[in-house]
C-alpha positions as CSV (number, residue, x, y, z in Angstrom):
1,X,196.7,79.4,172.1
2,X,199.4,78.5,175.0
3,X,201.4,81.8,177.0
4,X,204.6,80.7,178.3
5,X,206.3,83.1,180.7
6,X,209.8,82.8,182.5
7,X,210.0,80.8,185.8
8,X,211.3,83.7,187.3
9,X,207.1,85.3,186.3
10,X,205.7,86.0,189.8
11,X,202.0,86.4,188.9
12,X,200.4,83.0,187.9
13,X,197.0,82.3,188.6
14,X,195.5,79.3,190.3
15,X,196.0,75.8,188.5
16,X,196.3,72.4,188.8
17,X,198.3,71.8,185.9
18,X,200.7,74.2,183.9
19,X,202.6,73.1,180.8
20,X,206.3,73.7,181.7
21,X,209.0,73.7,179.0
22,X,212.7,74.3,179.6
23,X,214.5,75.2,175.7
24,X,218.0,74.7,175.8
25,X,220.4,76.4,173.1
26,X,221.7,72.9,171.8
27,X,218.5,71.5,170.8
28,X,217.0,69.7,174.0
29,X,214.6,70.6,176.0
30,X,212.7,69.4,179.3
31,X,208.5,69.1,179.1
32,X,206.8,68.7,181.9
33,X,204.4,65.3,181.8
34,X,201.4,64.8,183.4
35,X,200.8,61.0,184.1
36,X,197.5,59.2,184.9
37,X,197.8,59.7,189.0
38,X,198.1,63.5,188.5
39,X,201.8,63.6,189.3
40,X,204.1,65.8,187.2
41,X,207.7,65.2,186.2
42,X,210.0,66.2,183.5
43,X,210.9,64.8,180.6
44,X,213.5,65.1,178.4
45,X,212.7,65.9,174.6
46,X,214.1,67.9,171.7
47,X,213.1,71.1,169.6
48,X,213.5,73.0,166.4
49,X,212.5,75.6,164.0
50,X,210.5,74.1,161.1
51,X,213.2,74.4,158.0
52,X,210.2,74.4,155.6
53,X,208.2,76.9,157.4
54,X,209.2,79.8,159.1
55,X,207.8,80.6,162.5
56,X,207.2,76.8,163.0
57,X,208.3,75.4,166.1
58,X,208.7,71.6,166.5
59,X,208.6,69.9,170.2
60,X,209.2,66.5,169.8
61,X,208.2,64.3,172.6
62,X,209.4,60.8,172.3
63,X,207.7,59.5,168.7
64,X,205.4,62.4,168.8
65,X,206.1,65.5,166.8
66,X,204.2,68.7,167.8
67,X,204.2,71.7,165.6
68,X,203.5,74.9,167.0
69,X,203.4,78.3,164.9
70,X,205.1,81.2,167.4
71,X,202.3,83.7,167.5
72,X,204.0,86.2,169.7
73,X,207.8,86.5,171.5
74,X,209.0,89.2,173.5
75,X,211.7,89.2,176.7
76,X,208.4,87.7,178.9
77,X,206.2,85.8,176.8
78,X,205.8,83.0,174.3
79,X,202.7,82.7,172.6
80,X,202.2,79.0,170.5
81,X,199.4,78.1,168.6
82,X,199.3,74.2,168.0
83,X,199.1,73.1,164.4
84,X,196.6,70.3,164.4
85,X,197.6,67.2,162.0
């Protein structure tokens, strides 16, 4: 399971890599990408709520579609479970 907290979350532990997304209202969203060299940079993607399945979340990277079922959402957290193919 992932925990997403708002940037604005104070309290993080040490890491050298923490999955960063940015949802935007309209559909879009920003990921951030970790490339081969360890560098990190955003990228833009899209997301949406599963018609089919409530609760399903659906990140879509490029050609790749991740489906995630929302285990949790409050003011301060988002929980995600990835569904695996």
């Amino acid at each position: 399971m992932q925990v997403f907290r708002p940037k604005t979350f104070q309290k993080f532990p040490p890491s050298r890599f923490r999955m960063q997304y940015v949802f935007v209202k309209d559909g879009s969203l920003k990921w951030l990408d970790l490339v081969s060299n360890d560098a990190h940079q955003l990228k833009d993607g899209k997301w949406k709520f599963s018609a089919e399945k409530p609760g399903i979340i659906q990140i879509i990277k490029g050609d790749v579609i991740e489906s995630h079922r929302v285990t949790g959402l409050t003011r301060d957290v988002l929980k995600l479970r990835l569904i695996t193919p």
